[in-house]
C-alpha positions as CSV (number, residue, x, y, z in Angstrom):
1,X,-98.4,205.9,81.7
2,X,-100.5,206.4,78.0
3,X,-102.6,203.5,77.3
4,X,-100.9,202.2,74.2
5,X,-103.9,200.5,72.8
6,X,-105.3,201.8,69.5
7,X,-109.0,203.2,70.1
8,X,-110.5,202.4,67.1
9,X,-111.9,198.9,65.8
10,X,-108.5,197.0,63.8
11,X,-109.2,196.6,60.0
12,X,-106.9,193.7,59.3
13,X,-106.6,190.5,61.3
14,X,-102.9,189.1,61.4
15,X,-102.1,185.0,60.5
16,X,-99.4,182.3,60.9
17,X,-99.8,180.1,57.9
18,X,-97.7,177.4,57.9
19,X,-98.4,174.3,55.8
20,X,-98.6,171.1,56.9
21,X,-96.0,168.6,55.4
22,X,-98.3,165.7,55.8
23,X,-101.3,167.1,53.9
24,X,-100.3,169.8,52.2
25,X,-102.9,171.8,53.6
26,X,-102.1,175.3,55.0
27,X,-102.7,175.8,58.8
28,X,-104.1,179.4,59.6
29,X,-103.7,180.4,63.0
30,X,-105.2,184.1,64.2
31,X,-102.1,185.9,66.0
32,X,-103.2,189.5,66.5
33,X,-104.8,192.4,64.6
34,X,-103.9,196.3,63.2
35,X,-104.8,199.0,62.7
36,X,-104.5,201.6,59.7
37,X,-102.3,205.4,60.7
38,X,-104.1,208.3,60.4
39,X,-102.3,209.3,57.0
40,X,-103.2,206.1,55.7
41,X,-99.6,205.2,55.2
42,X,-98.8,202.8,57.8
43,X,-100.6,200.1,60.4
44,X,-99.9,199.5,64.0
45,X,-99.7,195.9,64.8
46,X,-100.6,194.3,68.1
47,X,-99.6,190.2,67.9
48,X,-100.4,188.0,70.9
49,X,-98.5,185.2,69.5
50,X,-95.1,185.4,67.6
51,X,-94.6,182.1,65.2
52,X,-91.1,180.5,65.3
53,X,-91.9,177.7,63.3
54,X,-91.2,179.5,59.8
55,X,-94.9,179.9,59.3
56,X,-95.7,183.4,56.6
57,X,-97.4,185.8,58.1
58,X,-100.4,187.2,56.6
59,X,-102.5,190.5,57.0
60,X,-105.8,190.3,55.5
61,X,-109.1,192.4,55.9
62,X,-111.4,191.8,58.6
63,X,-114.5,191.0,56.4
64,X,-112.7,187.9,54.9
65,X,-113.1,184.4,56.6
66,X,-109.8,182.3,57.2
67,X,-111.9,179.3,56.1
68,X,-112.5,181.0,52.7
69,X,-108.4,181.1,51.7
70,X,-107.3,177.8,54.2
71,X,-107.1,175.9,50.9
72,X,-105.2,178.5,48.7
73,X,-102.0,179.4,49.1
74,X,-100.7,182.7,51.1
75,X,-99.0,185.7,49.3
């Protein structure tokens, strides 16, 4: 069986952001990573953890800090 794992170093990191109804504060929870295609029209995704709690999820570059956008709101 091909190992289905991407080779390179992922470029995005993937969230759950889900805000919290008794401080209004949004919750950021790393849930996997991805990876850009080739032809730069496309990533490949690899979550460990799938939210079912209605939480957005977020993509964002891997040189940005959760703790920089916690406060702000996502999308």
């Amino acid at each position: 069986m091909a190992n289905s794992k991407p080779k390179n170093r992922p470029t995005h990191r993937i969230y759950a952001v889900a805000k919290s109804s008794e401080t209004e504060k949004a919750q950021w929870r790393e849930i996997g990573a991805a990876w850009p295609h080739k032809d730069g029209k496309g990533f490949n995704l690899k979550l460990d953890l799938v939210p079912l709690n209605g939480a957005e999820i977020v993509i964002r570059t891997i040189d940005e800090k959760p703790a920089d956008h916690a406060e702000g709101g996502a999308a």
